[in-house]
N, C-alpha and C positions, 0 to 999 in steps of 0.2 A: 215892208210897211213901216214907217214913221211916226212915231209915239210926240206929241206935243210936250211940253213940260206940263201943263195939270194932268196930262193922263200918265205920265209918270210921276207926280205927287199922287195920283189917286191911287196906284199901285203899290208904291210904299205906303201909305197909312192901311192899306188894305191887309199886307203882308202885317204889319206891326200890331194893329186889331187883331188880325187874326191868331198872331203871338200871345196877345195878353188874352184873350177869351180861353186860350186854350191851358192859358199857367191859372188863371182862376177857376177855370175848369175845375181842375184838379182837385181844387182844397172845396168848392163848394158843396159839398155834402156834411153833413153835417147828423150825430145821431148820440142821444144822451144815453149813460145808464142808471141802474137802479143807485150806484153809488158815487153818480156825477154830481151830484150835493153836497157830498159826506167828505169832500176835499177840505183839508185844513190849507188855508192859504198862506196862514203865518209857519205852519211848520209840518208841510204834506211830508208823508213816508218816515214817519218820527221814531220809529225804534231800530235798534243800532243792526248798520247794517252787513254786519260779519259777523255771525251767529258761530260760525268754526273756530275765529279767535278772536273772545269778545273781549274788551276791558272796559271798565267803568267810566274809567275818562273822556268823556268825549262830546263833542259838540255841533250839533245837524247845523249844515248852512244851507236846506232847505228853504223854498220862501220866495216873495220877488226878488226878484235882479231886473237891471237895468240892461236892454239889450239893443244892438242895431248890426242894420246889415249894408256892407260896404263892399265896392267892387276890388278887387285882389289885390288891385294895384294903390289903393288907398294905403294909408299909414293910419296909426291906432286913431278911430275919432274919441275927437274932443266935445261933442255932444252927442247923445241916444237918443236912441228911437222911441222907445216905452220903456213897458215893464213886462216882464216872462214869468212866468212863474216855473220856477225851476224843482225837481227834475222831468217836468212834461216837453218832449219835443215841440221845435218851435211851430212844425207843422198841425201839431195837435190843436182842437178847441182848447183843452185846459192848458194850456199854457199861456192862453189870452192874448197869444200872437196869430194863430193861422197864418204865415205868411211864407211861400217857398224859397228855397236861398239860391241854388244851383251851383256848379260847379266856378262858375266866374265870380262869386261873392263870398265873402268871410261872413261868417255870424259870429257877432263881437258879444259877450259877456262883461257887465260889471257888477260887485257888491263892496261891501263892506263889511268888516268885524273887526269886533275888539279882544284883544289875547292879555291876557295876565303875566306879567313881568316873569321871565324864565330865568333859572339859574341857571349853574355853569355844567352841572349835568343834566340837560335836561332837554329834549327838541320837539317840536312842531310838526305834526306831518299832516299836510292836507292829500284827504284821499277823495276819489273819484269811482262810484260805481261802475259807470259807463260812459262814454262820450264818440257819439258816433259823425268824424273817423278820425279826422287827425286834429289834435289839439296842442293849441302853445298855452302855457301858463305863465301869468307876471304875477310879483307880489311887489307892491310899493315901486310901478312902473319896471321893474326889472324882471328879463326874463329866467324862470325858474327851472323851466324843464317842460316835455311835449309828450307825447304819445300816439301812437299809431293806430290801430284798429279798434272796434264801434263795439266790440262785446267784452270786454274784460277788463276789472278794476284795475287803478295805478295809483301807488301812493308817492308823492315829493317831501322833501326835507323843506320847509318853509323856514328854520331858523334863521340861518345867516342872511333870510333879506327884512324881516321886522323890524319894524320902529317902533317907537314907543307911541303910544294908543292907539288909536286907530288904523286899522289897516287894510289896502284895495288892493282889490284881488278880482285880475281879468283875464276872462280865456278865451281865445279868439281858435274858432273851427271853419276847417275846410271839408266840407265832404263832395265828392262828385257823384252822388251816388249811383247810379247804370254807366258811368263812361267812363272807369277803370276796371281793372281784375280783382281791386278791393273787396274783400267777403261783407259783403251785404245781404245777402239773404233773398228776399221778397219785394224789395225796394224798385221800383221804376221810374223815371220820371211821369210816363203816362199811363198812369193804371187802369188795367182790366183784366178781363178772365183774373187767373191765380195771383198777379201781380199787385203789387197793392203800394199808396201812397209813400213816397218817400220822408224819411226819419233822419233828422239832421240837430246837431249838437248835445246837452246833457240830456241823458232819459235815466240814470238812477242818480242816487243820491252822492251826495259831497257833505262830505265831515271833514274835521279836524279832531285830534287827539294828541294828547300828550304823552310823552315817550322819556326815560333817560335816557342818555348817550346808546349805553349797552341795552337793547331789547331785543325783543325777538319779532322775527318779521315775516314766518309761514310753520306752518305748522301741517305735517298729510299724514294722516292716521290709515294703517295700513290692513284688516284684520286677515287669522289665520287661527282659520276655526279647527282644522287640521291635527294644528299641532296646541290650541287652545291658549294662544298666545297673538301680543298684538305687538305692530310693527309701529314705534313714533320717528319722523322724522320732522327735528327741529333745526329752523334757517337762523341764524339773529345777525343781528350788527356785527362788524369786525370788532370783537370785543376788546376793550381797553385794559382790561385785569383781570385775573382768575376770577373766577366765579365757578358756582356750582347751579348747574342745569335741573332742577326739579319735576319729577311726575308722578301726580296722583292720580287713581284711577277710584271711581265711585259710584258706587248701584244705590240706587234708592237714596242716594245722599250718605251712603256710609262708605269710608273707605276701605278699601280690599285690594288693595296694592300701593306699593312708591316705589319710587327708583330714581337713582341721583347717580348722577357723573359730574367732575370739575373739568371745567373747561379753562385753557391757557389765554393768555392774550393773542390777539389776531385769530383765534376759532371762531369761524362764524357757521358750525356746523355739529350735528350729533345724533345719532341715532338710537334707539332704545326699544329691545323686547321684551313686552313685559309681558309675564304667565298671567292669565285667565282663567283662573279657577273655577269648574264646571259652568263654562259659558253659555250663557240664554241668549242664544241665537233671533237675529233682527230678519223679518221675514213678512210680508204685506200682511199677515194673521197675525204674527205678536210683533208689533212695529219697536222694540227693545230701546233701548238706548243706554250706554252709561257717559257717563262724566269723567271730563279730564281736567285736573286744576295746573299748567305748566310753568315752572316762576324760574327766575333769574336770584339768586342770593348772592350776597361775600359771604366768603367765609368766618365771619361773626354770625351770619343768619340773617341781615336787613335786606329786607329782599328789596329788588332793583326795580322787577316789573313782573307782572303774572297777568296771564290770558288762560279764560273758559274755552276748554272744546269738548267735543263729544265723540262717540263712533258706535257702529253697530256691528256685532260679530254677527255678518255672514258672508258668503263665499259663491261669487257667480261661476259657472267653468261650463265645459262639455263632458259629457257620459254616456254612458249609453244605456236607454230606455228599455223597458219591457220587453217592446219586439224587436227590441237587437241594432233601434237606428240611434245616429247620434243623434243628442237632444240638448237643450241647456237643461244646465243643473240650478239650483238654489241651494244652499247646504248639502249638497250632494245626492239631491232628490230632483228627479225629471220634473218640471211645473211648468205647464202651459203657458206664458205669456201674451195676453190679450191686452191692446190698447188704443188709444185714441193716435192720431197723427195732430198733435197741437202743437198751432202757429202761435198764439202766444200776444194776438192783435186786438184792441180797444177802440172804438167807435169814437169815442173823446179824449184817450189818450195814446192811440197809437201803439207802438212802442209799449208804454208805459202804462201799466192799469192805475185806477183813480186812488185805489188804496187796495193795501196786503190784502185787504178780506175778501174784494171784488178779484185781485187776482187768484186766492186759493179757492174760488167759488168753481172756476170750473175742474180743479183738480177733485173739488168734492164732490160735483155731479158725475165726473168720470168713475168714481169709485162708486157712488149709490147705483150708477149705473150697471154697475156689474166686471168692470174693466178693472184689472188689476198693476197695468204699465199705459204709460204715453212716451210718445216717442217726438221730444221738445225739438220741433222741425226748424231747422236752419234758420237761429235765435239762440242767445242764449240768456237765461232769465235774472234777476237779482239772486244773489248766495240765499238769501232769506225763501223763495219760491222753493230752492233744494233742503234747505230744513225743514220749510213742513210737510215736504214729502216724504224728508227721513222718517218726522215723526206720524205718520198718518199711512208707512207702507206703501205707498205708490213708487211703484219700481218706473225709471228714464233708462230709455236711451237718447244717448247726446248728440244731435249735430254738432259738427263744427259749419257755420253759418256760411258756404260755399255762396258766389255769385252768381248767376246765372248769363253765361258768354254766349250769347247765339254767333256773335262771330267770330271770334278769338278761340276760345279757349273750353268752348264745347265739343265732347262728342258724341256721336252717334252710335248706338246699339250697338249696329255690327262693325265697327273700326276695330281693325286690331294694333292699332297702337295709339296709347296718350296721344293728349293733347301738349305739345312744347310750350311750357309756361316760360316767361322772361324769368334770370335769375335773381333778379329784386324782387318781382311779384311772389315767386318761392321762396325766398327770405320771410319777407312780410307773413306769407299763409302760414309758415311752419312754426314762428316766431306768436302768432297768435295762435295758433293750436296750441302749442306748449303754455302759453300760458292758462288758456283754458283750464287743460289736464293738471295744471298745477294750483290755480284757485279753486278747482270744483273737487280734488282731488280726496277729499274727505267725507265725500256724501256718501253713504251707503246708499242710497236710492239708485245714484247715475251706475246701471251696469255694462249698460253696450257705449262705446263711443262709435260715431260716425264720423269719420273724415270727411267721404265725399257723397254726396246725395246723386245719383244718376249721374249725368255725365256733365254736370256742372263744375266745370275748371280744374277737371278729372286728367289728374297728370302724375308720371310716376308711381302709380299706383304701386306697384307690389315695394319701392321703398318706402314709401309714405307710411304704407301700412303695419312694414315689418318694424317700421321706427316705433310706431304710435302704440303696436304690440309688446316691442318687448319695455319702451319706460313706461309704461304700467301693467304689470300681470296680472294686477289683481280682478281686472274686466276684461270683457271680451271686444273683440273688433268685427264693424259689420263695413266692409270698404272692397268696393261702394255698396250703397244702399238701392238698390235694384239697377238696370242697366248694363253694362259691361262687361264681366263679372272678369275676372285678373286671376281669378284660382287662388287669393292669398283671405287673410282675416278668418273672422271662426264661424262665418256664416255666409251659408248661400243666398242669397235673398231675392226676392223678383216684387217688382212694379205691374200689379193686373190691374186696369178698369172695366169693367166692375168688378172682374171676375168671381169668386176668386181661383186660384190655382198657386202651384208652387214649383220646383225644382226637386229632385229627390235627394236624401241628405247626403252627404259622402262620408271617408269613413272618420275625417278628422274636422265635419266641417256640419255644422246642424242648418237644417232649411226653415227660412224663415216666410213671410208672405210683407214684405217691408212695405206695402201700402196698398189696398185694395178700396172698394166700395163707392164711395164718391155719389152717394145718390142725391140729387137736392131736391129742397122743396122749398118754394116760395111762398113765404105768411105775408102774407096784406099789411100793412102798416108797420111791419118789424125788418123792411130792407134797405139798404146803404141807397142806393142810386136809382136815377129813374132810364138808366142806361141797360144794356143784356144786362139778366142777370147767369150766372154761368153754374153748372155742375157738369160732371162725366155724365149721370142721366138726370135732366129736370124735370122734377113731378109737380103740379099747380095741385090733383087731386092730392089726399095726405092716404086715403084709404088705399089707393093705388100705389102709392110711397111705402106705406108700410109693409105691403104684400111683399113688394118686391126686397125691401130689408130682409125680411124674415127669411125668404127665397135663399138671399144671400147669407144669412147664418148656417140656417140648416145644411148647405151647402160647402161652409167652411169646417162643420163637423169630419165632415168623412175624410180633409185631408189629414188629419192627425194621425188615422190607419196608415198615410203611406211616409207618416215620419213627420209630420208638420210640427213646429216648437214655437212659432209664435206668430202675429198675426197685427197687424195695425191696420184698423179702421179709419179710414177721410171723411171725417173728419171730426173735432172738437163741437168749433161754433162755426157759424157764417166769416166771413172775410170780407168787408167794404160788397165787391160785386160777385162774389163766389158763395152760392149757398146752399154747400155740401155737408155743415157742418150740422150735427143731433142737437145744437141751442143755436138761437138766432143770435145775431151781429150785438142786439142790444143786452144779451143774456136774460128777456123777457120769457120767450117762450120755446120749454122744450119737448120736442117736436115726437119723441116716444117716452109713455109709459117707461120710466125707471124700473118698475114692478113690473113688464112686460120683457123688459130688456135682459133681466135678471136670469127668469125662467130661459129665454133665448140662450141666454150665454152659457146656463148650468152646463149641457152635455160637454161645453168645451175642456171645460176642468176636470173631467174622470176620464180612467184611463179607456184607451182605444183596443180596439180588436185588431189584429194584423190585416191587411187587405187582402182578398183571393180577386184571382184573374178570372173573369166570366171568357172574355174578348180581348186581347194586349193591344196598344195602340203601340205606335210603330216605336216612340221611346223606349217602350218596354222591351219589345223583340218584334224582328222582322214578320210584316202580317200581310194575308193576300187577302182580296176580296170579288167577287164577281162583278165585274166593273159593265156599262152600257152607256149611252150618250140616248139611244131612241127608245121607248119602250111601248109598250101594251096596257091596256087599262087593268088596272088592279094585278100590276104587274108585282106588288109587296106581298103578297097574301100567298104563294106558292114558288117552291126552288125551281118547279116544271118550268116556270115561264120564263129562265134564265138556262136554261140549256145553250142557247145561241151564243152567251156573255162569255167575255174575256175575262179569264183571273189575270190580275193586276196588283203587284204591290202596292203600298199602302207606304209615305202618304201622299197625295193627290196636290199638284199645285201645276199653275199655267205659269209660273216663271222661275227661278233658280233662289228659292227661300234659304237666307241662309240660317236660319233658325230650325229649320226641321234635317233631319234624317233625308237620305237618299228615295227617290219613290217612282211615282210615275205621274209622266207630263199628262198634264189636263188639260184640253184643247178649249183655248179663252171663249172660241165661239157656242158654244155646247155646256147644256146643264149636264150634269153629273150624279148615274143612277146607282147605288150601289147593293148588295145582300149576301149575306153568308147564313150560313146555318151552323151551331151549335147546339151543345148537348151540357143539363145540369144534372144533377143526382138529388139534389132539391131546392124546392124554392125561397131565396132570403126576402126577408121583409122589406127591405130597398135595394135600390142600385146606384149606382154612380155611375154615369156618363161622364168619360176622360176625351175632351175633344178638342181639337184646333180648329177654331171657324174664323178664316182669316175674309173679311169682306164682301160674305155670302149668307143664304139662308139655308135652314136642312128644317126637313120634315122626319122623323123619325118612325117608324111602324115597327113592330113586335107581336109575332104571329098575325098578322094583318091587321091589328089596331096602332090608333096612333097613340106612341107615348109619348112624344113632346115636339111642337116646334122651336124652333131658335133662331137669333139674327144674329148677324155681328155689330155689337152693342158700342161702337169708337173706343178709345184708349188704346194702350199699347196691345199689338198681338204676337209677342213674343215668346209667349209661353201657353199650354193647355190650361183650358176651363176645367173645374168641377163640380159637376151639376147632381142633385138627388133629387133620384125620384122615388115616391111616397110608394107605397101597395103594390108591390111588386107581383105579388101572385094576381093580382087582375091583368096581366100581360104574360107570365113566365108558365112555363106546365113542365114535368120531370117529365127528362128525355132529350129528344129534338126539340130546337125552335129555330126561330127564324128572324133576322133582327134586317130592313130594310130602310135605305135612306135616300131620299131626293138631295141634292144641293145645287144649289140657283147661285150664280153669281151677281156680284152687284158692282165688281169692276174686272177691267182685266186680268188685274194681277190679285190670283186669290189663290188658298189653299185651304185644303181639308186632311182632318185624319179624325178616329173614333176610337175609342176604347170601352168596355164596359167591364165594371169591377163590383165588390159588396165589401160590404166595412159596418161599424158600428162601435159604441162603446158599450163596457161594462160598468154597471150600475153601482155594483159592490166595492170599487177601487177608486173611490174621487181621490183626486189631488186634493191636497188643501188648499183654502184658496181665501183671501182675505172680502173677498166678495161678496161670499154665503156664512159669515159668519153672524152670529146675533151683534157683537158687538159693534162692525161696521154697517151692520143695516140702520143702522139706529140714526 
């Protein structure tokens, strides 16, 4: 067939409409918060923003900027587009641009400022919170120096290109963000489900500060509560003459320590242990803090330059717990870690929250809540977000902000080997990890680091992780963070929706639950888009919503019995079209009771009962059952009417699961009936059901009543559910019983297995926990 030229004009403007509908698409949503007013526009994010090593000097070049966007191939323009307000992404409302850039265009930056006449000791360094990804910087049209990845500060030397008054200063970025192996996080070009808008050029802030020649230029405070003594190590300039390296240490403002070393010309390094005299331990209950004053002097005394830091004396590791499993420690004490899974994302700024307060607003709902860690998901925040968690107790663990490769550089559950990353792109990852680990390196909050989050760009694993272990001992490593597991880092961790369930500890290695729950619910007038909206389960009822939260706590309890150490909840807030999160998108409305959540969480934090075996599921030890395909009516209610039945190992699957134990084939075409009989000597007040329901339903019976039915709920089914149930003597009698199960398939390839167990805690042994304290209720 034969196309005329207007029906190949009408083809291409079709194709081209249909481009632009779908790039405006994107950004047309739009949603305020309580603190999208409270934007200073002459000088947003206005207090300084390196709280680790602060000095006096300095000057925010927050504010508009003059911005446009050009395709690659252009050269620097000679006129803009508008004005940005900067540090809000350009995709964001508050930036006052909304507009997408792509991989084929540069987003051009301009401003201007005026500097104060510099002497011959003395230099300029303009720094950079963030800039997502790669940045060029010019000062007075000349190029200054760039940087590479979207999550971690970078300071330049600005001296040698100032002029006298005035002076322009432009940084032009390229991000592609989904169409490299670049760590981006969450970024898509077409956002849905868990995906969300792409974040392109500045999102924290840009200062300037002044410096002499010789300063210091990192600072990572190490503690060891151990030996009651803290580790300083100091970076500075290649120094140009002896100097003497100074540190004070100070509680309540008073000091109780110094320690001085002289340092030679060309040292740009030193290290210092200083004793800690009956040290008050920093801990989510007493969030501690002391003071560091560190200064440069000559040896007459004029000091050169001096930076504030802080740190907290305490000590993350592995132990082993009450009942003999390994667990994390806190000061050398087993404590439960319980927290949110936060993304870290803003309805109007993206990336970037409208100001400090609206950002620590959800750190302090996660605490009223009851939640004592979050787990800052594949992002990483402003240094200022980790001080006030130092000071407020909220224990992180840290992504490293992995991208998500569905064709490159992903993989799948059951691979047994990495993904081959290009040796640039492994450069680049390991090159922004390390810097990571080395600006955030002073936070006592951040304890776990995460490399990789499931099998997003999951490569190398076991060096990646023994790197990231041993330059820093002083946290533990979770790599990866559910999915694949490599055998290496200090935790086993698994990914359930809904579940939850866990992995059993090993003897050097604590089990974690690195992301469970995912329940959403949709509030009427508080959601992103009029598109799906997405959760692992979506509730419109909230009373129906809450049931089944609650379901899922009580539930989370009894893993603690078989060694559980900590636990992250999905999620925080909502996310654009994902709304799984306990606060909506706008941080209007949250969606349980605080006061309700509290009570929920208490059992978490006292200690557990060790678990008894009622019934082992085949994890545990090889188990048989009286297996059928046809039965008899009220065939549960008597062992008589399985006389006929085949024992059969346990566990049950119609195709070669590589996640379960050895068992026996289940015939795709045929439900699946099962009963055993057991004997207790008496009856506990609940039970736990330990099951794998891969893609099927079960009916459960217990001396011929029903105690639960179940489905297979979506997410991953890689690992066993554990489920409580309540009243157990209204099903259980000493002696004999008898525990019967239907399961109905709901595709071909499904699998079954069951276990029944009792656990609980004791009342008398809570952990402490900053949770249930008077002072943090408050």
């Amino acid at each position: 067939m034969r196309l005329n030229l207007l029906s190949l004009v009408f083809i291409f403007c079709s194709i081209v409409l249909s481009a632009q509908e779908k790039k405006e698409d994107v950004l047309k949503f739009s949603m305020d918060t309580k603190w999208t007013d409270e934007v200073d526009e002459d000088m947003p994010w206005n207090k300084y923003p390196r709280p680790q090593m602060k000095r006096e000097n300095w000057t925010n070049l927050n504010g508009l900027w003059e911005y446009a966007i050009r395709p690659v191939e252009d050269k620097m323009p000679a006129e803009f587009d508008g004005k940005i307000l900067v540090p809000f992404p350009v995709e964001s409302a508050l930036s006052k641009v909304k507009k997408l850039v792509n991989e084929d265009n540069y987003l051009w930056y301009r401003t201007r400022f005026e500097t104060e006449d510099l002497n011959n000791d003395e230099k300029l360094h303009l720094n950079f919170g963030a800039i997502d990804w790669e940045a060029v910087i010019y000062i007075n049209g000349k190029a200054v120096g760039g940087h590479k990845g979207g999550y971690t500060p970078f300071s330049l030397d600005i001296t040698p290109y100032l002029k006298d008054g005035e002076q322009e200063l432009i940084v032009r970025v390229w991000d592609p963000t989904d169409k490299g192996t670049q760590a981006r996080g969450k970024q898509v070009q077409d956002p849905k489900g868990i995906w969300y808008t792409p974040v392109t050029g500045i999102w924290q802030t840009v200062w300037l500060e002044k410096t002499s020649n010789d300063h210091i230029s990192l600072v990572k405070n190490t503690p060891d509560i151990d030996n009651n003594s803290l580790n300083v190590e100091v970076r500075t300039s290649s120094l140009s003459q002896d100097l003497k390296l100074k540190v004070e240490v100070l509680k309540d403002d008073e000091k109780i320590s110094e320690v001085e070393r002289t340092l030679s010309p060309a040292t740009n390094f030193a290290g210092f242990e200083i004793d800690i005299a009956e040290p008050v331990l920093w801990s989510p209950e007493n969030p501690f803090l002391y003071d560091l004053v560190i200064s440069l002097e000559t040896k007459e005394g004029e000091k050169i330059d001096e930076v504030e830091s802080y740190f907290g004396m305490r000590k993350i590791s592995l132990g082993k717990g009450p009942n003999g499993y390994t667990r994390i420690m806190l000061n050398n004490k087993a404590l439960f870690q319980f927290g949110l899974l936060d993304q870290g994302w803003w309805p109007d700024g993206l990336y970037t929250a409208p100001t400090e307060e609206a950002m620590m607003y959800d750190v302090e709902m996660t605490k009223k809540m009851g939640f004592n860690m979050l787990r800052k998901h594949v992002k990483v925040e402003p240094a200022r977000f980790y001080y006030n968690c130092d000071k407020m107790g909220m224990l992180v663990w840290q992504d490293m902000p992995n991208g998500n490769y569905f064709r490159d550089l992903r993989i799948q559950a059951w691979e047994e080997e990495d993904a081959i990353r290009p040796f640039d792109s492994s450069i680049q990852f390991e090159t922004e990890l390390m810097e990571m680990m080395d600006q955030f390196h002073s936070f006592p909050s951040i304890v776990v680091w995460v490399p990789f989050n499931e099998g997003w760009g999951q490569y190398d694993t076991k060096r990646v992780t023994k790197w990231v272990s041993a330059y820093d001992t002083s946290r533990l490593i979770d790599s990866p963070s559910g999915w694949t597991d490599r055998g290496v880092g200090d935790l086993v961790d698994v990914h359930l929706y809904p579940g939850p369930g866990m992995e059993m500890p090993e003897e050097d290695r604590a089990s974690v639950l690195g992301e469970f729950g995912g329940l959403g619910l949709t509030v009427d007038g508080h959601m992103w888009w009029d598109k799906k909206n997405w959760g692992y389960l979506t509730y419109s009822d909230k009373e129906e919503y809450l049931d089944r939260f609650e379901a899922l706590i009580k539930d989370l309890v009894g893993l603690k019995s078989f060694g559980l150490s900590g636990a992250i909840y999905t999620q925080t807030t909502d996310v654009e079209g994902e709304v799984n999160g306990l606060i909506t998108y706008d941080r209007e409305v949250v969606k349980i009771n605080p006061e309700r959540t509290r009570e929920l969480f208490a059992p978490l934090y006292k200690e557990p009962e060790k678990f008894k075996t009622i019934v082992a599921d085949s994890e545990e030890k090889p188990n048989h059952w009286m297996v059928a395909y046809d039965v008899k009516k009220d065939w549960y209610k008597s062992m008589n009417k399985a006389d006929s039945w085949k024992q059969r190992q346990a566990p049950f699957s119609t195709y070669d699961n590589f996640f379960l134990p050895e068992g026996t084939s289940w015939d795709k075409n045929e439900d699946l009936y099962l009963i055993k009989e057991f004997t207790i000597d008496e009856i506990p007040e609940s039970l736990i059901l330990r099951y794998y329901l891969d893609k099927s339903s079960m009916e459960v019976y217990m001396n011929g009543k029903l105690l639960t039915k179940e489905k297979h709920e979506g997410g991953r089914k890689r690992h066993y559910r554990n489920q409580l149930i309540d009243n157990a003597s209204d099903y259980l009698k000493k002696g004999k019983n008898i525990i019967a199960i239907s399961v109905k398939g709901e595709s071909d390839d499904r699998s079954f297995d069951l276990g029944i167990y009792t656990a609980g805690v004791k009342d008398k042994k809570e952990v402490a926990n900053t949770a249930f304290s008077e002072t943090n209720k408050k």
